[in-house]
N, C-alpha and C positions, 0 to 999 in steps of 0.2 A: 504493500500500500504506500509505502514513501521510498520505495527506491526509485532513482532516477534525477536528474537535475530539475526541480521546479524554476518556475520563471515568471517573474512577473506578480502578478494577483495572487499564484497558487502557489508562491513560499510559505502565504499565511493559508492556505486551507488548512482547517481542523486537526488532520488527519496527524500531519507537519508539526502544528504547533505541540499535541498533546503526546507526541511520540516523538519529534525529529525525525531527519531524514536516519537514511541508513548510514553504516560507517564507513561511506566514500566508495567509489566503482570499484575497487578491489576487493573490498568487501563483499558486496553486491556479487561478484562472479566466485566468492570461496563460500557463498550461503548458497550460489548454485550448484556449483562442484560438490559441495559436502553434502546436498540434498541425493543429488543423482546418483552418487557412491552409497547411500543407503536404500537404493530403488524407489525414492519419491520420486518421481514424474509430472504430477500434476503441480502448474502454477496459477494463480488466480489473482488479476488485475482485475483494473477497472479504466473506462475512457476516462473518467473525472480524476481520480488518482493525478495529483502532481500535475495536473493541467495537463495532461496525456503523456505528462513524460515516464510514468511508470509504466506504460505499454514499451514506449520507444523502447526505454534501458534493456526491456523485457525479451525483445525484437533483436536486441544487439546480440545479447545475450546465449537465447535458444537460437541464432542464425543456422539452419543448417543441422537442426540436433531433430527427434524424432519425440520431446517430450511434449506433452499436453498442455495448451493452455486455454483457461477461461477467461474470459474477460466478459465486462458490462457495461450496457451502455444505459443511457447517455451521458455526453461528456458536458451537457449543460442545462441547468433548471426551464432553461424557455424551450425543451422538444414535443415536437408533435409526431402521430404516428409518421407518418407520411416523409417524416426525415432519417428515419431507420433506415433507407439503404444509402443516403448519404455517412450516416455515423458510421455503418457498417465500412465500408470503403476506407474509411479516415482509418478507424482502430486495424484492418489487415494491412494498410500502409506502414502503422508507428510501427506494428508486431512483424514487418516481413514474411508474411503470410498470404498462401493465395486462399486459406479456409479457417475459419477458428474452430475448437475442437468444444469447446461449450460459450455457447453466447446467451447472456443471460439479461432479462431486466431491470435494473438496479431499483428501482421503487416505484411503486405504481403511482399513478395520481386520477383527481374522483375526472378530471375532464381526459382522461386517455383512456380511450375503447378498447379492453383486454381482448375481444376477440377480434376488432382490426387490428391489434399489434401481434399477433400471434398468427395473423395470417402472412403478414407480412415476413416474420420470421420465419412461416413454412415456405414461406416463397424462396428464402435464402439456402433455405435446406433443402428446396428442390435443385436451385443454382449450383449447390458444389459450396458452397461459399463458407456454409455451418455446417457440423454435425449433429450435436444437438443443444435442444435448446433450454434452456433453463429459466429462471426467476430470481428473484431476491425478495426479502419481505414482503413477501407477501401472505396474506393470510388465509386462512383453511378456505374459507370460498371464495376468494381469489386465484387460489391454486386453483378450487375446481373447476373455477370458468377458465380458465388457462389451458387446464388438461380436457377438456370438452371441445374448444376451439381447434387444438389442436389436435386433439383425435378427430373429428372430422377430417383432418387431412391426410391420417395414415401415419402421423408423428407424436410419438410420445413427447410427456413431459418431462427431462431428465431428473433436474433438481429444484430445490427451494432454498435458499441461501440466507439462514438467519441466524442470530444470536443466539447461541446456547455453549451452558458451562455452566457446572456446580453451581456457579452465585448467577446466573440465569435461566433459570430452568421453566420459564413460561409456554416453550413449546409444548412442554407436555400437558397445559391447562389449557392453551386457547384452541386445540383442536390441530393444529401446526400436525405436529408430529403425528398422530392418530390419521391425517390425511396424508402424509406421506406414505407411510405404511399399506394405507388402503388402497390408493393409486401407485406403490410402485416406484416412489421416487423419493431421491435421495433426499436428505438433508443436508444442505453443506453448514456443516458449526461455523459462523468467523467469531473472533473473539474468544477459541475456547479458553483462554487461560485470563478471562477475564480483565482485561489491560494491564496484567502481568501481577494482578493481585492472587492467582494461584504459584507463581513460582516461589511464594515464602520472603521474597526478598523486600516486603514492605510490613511495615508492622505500625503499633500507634507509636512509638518512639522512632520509628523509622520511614517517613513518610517519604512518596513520590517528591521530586524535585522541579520536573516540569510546572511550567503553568496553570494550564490545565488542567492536566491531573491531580493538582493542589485544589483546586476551587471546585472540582467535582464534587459531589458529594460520593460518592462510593470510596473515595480517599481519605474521608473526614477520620477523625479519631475512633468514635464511637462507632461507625462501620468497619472500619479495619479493627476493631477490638470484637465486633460479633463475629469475625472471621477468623477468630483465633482458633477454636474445638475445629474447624474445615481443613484449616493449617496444619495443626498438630498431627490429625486424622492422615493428612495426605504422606507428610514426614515418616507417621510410622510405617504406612502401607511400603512407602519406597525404601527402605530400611530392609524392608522385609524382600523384597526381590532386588536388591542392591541397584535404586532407580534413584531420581531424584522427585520432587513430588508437581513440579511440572509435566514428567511423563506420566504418572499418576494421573491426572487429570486429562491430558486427551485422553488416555489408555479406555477411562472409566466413559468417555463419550467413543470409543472405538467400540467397547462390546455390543453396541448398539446396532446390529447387522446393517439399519438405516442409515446411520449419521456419519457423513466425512468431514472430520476438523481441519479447519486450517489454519494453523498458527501462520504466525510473521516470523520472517526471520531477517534480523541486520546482519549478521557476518556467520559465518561457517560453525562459530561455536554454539549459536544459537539451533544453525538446521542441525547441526548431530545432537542435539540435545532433544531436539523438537521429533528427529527421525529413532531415537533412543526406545519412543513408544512402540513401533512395532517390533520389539522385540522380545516383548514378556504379554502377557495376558491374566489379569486379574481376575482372581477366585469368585464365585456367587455372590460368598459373604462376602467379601470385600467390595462389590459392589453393591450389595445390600448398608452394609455399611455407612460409605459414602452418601445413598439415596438419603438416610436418614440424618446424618449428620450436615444435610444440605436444603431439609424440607421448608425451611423458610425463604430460601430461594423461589420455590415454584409458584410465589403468587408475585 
């Protein structure tokens, strides 16, 4: 999400401010290198990202390599359907690509027609252009007018791309996850590790330093003090299979045959940390465990 050179207006996007960019192009290509070496494959941009520079970097990047990439459009608040095969063009330009391998909608809105945008995108996927297609926040019946449009054309709906982690866990109450399940389609997690309040490294004596993250509320003292029993919980689980409790926590949204997490990662030590999770599988109990010591999450 901030890799790549922003410019202009989108040094300050959110994204930027509340994370930074990544730890400079060399960075960037040893969080690639260190992904690919553990068989992650899949990468997941967005148009809007860095004012489309995290496609470009992206582009640079996989030039010529065989891995998967998602991306999302739009790359700005004022689109209408009718500009999807312009965005589309722009985003295979940044990424070097004559097809993207999941293109997804980044947010819906009440004046944009899901089943005109969803034709359109089967248009694409008749063209060669997509493979398949996906969504982002969107919700249980917005998915299913999504997956009805485009099953009328012969095209599943691949994924759903929302927030979920331990200290997020609303997909399993607002029907999210329950319609994924039912129709067949993925869950992409972003955010699993909570804006990095599951990797242990923030506490109420040891707060976020960014901006952003300071004024949050999920950074406040009193929240980062309810997340202490989650903390601990995850620490001893990764103790116990010699993890860290960042792997812990995708680990605990991988057992989920539906849901694929996707961490960030700014430089190489992050993706083998991030890729560390597929490599052990947590016990029933231990994800029985976790469900409970994370039940005030779910509303």
């Amino acid at each position: 999400m901030t890799w790549g050179e922003a410019r202009g207006l989108a040094r300050f996007h959110p994204a930027k401010m509340a994370y930074g960019g990544a730890d400079g192009a060399v960075a960037e290509q040893e969080a690639m290198e260190a992904s690919l070496e553990a068989d992650v494959n899949l990468f997941d941009t967005a148009a809007m990202y860095a004012g489309g520079a995290s496609e470009r970097r992206l582009g640079e990047l996989a030039e010529g390599s065989e891995l998967l990439i998602a991306t999302k459009f739009p790359g700005s608040f004022g689109f209408r359907v009718d500009d999807l095969p312009a965005e589309l063009e722009a985003s295979l330009t940044r990424l070097r690509r004559r097809s993207i391998d999941l293109y997804q909608h980044h947010f819906p809105a009440k004046r944009l027609s899901i089943s005109a945008l969803m034709g359109h995108l089967a248009d694409a996927v008749e063209a060669g252009k997509v493979t398949a297609v996906g969504v982002s926040n969107y919700s249980s019946d917005q998915m299913r007018e999504a997956h009805a449009a485009l099953g009328r054309r012969g095209i599943p709906l691949a994924s759903n791309q929302v927030e979920y982690s331990l200290l997020h866990r609303q997909p399993e109450t607002n029907g999210v996850l329950e319609a994924c399940r039912e129709l067949g389609v993925t869950l992409i997690a972003y955010t699993p590790l909570a804006g990095g309040l599951l990797t242990g490294k923030y506490s109420p004596d040891s707060r976020p330093r960014g901006f952003f993250r300071r004024i949050l509320p999920r950074y406040g003292r009193r929240e980062l003090q309810a997340i202490v029993p989650v903390i601990e919980l995850l620490a001893e689980i990764a103790q116990r299979h010699g993890k860290v409790p960042s792997q812990v926590a995708l680990r605990w949204l991988m057992e989920n045959p539906v849901v694929l997490p996707i961490p960030g990662a700014k430089n190489g030590e992050q993706a083998r940390h991030n890729a560390g999770a597929l490599t052990f599988s947590l016990t029933p109990q231990e994800v029985a465990e976790l469900d409970s010591a994370s039940l005030a999450w779910r509303t």
